[in-house]
N, C-alpha and C positions, 0 to 999 in steps of 0.2 A: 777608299783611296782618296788622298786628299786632293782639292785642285792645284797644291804646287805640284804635286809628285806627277798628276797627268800630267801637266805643262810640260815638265822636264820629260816624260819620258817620248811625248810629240815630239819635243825639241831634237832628242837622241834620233828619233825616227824618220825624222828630217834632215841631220846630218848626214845618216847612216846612208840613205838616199841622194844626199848629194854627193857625197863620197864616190859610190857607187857613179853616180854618171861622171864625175871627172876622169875617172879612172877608166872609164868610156872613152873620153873626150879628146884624152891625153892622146891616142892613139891616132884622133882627127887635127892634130897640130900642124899647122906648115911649117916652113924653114924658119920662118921668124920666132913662131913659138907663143902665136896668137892660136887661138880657138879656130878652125873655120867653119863655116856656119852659124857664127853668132856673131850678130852686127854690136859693135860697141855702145850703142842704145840699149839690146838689151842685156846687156852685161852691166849695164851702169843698172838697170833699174830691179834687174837680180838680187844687185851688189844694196841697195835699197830696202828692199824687200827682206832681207836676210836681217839686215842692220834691224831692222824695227819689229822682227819678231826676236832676235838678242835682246832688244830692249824692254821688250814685255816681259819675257821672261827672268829677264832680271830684277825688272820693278816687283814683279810678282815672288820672288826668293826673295827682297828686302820689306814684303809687305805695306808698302807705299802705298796709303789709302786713298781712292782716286786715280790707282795709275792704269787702270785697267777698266774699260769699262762692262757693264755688266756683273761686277765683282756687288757692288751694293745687291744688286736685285738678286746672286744669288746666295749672299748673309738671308736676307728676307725669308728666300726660300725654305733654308734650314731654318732657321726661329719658329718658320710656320708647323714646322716638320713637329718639333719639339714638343713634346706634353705638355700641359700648362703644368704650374708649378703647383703640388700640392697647397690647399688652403689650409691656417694654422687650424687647430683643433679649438675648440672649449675647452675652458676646465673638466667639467664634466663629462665632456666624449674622447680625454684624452685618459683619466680615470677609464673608462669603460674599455677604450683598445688597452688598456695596461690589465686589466681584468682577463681579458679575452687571451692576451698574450702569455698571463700568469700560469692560465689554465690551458695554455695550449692546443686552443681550439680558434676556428678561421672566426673572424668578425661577423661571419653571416649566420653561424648557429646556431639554431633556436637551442629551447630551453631544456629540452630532453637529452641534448649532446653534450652541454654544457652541465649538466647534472652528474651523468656516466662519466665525463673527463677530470670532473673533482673527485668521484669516489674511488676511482683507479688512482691519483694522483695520490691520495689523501694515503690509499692502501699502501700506498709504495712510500711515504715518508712521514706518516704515524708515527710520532715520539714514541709508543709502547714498542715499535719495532729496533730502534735503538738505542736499547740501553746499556749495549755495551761496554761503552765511554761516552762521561759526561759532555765532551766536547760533541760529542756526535747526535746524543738527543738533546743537549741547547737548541743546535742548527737546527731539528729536524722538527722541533718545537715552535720555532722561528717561519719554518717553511710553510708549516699548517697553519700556524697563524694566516698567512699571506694567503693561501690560499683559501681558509675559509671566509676571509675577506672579501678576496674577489668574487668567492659565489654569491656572497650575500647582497654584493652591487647586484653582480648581472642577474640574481634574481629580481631583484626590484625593477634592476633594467625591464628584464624580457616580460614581466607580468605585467608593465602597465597597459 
């Protein structure tokens, strides 16, 4: 839930409560059609009070930076929240996740998983398996290609 949306919905919460007691209050009117029991001091500083949480809440729906305080310290809080941003790859370790990712096996692999998920791979898109049509063992020719590739990195990789 975001901070305007709590604001607004204190704000609703706070009305919905003042509502409720005028609607009290109405009942305690004199002839004149004053409140009784609230001296005009504090009615004025009600009438205050009200004004300047309208006003927050409004600064805060128009995004006014500065108009609220506390708002900086709690951007801070989320930033701090936040992941750091991954760090760019090498050349070479972006090769190696693209290897990993060829062959459909997690980056932590060792070398005996990574062997087993090329020959399953390799079983299932073997040029000799489609020969069908030409267009299908091109691709399939294509794919082994890539994937014999990638073993031959993460071999090198996982042995040194």
């Amino acid at each position: 839930m975001t901070i305007s949306r709590r604001i607004i919905d204190l704000a609703r919460t706070e009305l919905n409560s003042l509502l409720d007691g005028a609607a009290r209050r109405s009942s305690e009117r004199d002839d004149d059609g004053h409140l009784s029991g609230v001296s005009d001091k504090e009615l004025e500083e009600e009438l205050a009070r009200r004004r300047q949480a309208k006003e927050e809440v409004e600064d805060l729906l128009r995004r006014r930076p500065g108009s609220v305080s506390g708002r900086r310290a709690a951007s801070q809080r989320e930033e701090a929240r936040r992941p750091p941003p991954p760090k760019p790859l090498t050349d070479e370790a972006a090769k190696v996740a693209r290897a990993y990712a060829s062959l459909e096996v997690p980056p932590t692999a060792d070398f005996e998983t990574v062997r087993r998920a090329y020959r399953d791979l390799m079983r299932k898109y073997h040029p000799d398996k489609h020969t069908g049509s030409a267009e299908k063992q091109k691709a399939a020719n294509e794919v082994a290609q890539k994937l014999t590739e990638s073993y031959k990195l993460l071999e090198k990789h996982l042995r040194k």
